[in-house]
Each structure stands twice: as C-alpha cells, then as structure tokens.
C-alpha positions in Angstrom: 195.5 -216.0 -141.0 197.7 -213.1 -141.9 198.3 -212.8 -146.2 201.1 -211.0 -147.7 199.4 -207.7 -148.6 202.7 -206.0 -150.4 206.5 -207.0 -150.8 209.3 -204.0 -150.4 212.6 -204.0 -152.2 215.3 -201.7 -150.8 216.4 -199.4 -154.5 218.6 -196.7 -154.5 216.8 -195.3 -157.3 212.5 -195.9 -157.2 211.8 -194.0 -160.4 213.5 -196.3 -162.5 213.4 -199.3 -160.3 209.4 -198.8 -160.5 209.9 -198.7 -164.2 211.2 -202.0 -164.6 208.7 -203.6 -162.0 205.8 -202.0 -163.5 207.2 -203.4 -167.4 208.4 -206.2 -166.4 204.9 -207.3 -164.4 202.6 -205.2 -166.1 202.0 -203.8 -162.9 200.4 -200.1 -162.4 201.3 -197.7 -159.9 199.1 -197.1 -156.8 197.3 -193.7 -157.1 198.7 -191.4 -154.5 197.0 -192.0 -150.6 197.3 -188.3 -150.0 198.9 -185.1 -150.8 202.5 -185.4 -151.5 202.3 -189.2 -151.6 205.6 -189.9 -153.7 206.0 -193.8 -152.6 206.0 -196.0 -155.7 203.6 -198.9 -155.1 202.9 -201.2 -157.9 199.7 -202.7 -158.0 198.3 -206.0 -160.4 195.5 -204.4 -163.4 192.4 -204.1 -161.6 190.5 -207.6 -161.4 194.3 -209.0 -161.5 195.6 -211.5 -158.2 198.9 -210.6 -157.2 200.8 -209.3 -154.4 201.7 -205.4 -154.6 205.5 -204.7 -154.9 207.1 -201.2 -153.1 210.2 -199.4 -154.0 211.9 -198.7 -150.7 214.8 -196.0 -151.3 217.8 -197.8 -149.5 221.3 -197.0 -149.0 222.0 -200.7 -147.7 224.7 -202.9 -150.5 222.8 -205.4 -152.4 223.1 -208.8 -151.3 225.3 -211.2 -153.8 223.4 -214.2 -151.9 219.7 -212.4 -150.7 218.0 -213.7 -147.6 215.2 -213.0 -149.7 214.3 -212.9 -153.3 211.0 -212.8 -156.2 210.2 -215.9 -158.2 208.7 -215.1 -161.2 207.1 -217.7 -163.4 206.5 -216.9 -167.0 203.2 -218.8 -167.3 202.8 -219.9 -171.2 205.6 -217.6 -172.6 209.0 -219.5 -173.8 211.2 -218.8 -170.5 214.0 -217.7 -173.1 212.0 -215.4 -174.6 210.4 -213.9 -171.5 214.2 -213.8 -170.2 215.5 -212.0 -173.2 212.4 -209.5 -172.5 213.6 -208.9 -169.2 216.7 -208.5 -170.0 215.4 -205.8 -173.0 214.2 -203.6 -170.0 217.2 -203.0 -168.1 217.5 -206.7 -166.1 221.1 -208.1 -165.7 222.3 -211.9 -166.0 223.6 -212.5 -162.8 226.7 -215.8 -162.8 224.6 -217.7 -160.3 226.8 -220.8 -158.8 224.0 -222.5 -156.8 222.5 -224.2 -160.0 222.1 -227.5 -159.5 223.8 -230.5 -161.2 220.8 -232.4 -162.3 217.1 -231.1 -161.8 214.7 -232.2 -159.3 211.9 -234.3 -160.3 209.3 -231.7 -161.7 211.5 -228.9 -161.4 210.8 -226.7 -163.7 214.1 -224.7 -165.6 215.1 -221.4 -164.1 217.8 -218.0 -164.5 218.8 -216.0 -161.9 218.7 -212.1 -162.8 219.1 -208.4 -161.2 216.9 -206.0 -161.5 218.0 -202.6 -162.9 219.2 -202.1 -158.7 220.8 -205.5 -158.6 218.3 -207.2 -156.4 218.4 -211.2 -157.6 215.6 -212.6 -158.7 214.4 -216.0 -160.3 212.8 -216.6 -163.5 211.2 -220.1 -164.1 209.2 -221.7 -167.2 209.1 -224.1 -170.0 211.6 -224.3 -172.8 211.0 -224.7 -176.7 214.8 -225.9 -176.7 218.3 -225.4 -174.7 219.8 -225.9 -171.3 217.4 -226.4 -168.3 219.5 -223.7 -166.1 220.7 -220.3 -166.7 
C-alpha cells in the first residue's frame, strides 16, 4: 500500500514559512539533492517517525475553510502552553466557528491556528485547567 512520504503547503514566503515548521516541529531541513537545490523540505531528527513537510511557493489565497489542514498533537506538553509556544514563533489565533457545542466522547481539547502564511492548522492535547476549545 502507498504511505504518505511528504505533505506540501502552498507559502508565499518558504524562508520564513520553513522557519516556523522547522521551530515549531523540531524539524531539520533536507540537505540539498543536487546543485542549486533551494526547495525547503523539512525532515523529523534522524531516528525520528514523521512525515516530511515542503514549502511550496504559491500565489493561490489561503483558504478561510481548507480542504485540507495539519493536526498536531502536543503529546505530554500542557496544550496551553504548547499553544502559547506556537503562538511565540509567529502562529496566529485564527476565530474558528466550527467548535463544537459539547465534546465528543474522548475528544480530546483542540485550537485552530495559522501559520506565519495563514494556512489553519489544529492543535490538540490535555489541559492543566480552562476551556476544552479554543
């Protein structure tokens, strides 16, 4: 069976929106395939599962409601803590409206940001204390 390999987000700008990737994920850049390779792929540490992530320079308007979109979960970090991280390296709060009312059984809390090119993402985790969305 065919496994995602790598994901591509459309960024205007790939410098910085590998910079936030790369922080955010402790991801490293791919070493350059050949000469003149300029592509930003990030890549898990060596030894590291995870699914590569590419910066695709795009001109096309970000999407207020993606057809697509990262989940991130925080693992043992305080999802407030690992939002306000996020948030410390460029990440935006996006006014999400598709919260729901009461959580699913087992549903874990979650907060819908941007990345520093305004692609939406999800963030999901545990809670020490507050609201269960946003």
């Amino acid at each position: 069976m065919p496994m995602i390999e790598q994901v591509s987000l459309g960024v205007a700008d790939d410098r910085r929106a590998g910079r936030f990737w790369a922080a955010a994920l402790g991801y490293v850049r791919r070493p350059p395939r050949y000469p003149g390779d300029e592509w930003i792929v990030l890549e898990p540490p060596s030894g590291t599962a995870g699914v590569a992530l590419a910066m695709d320079v795009s001109d096309s308007p970000v999407a207020e409601f993606p057809r697509i979109h990262l989940d991130l979960h925080v693992g043992d970090r305080d999802l407030d803590d690992e939002v306000e991280r996020l948030l410390g390296l460029g990440a935006g709060r996006v006014d999400w409206p598709h919260y729901p009312a009461e959580p699913e059984p087992g549903q874990l809390p979650y907060v819908v940001l941007a990345d520093t090119e305004g692609n939406r993402f999800c963030v999901s985790g545990h809670r020490r204390a507050g609201t269960f969305f946003g």
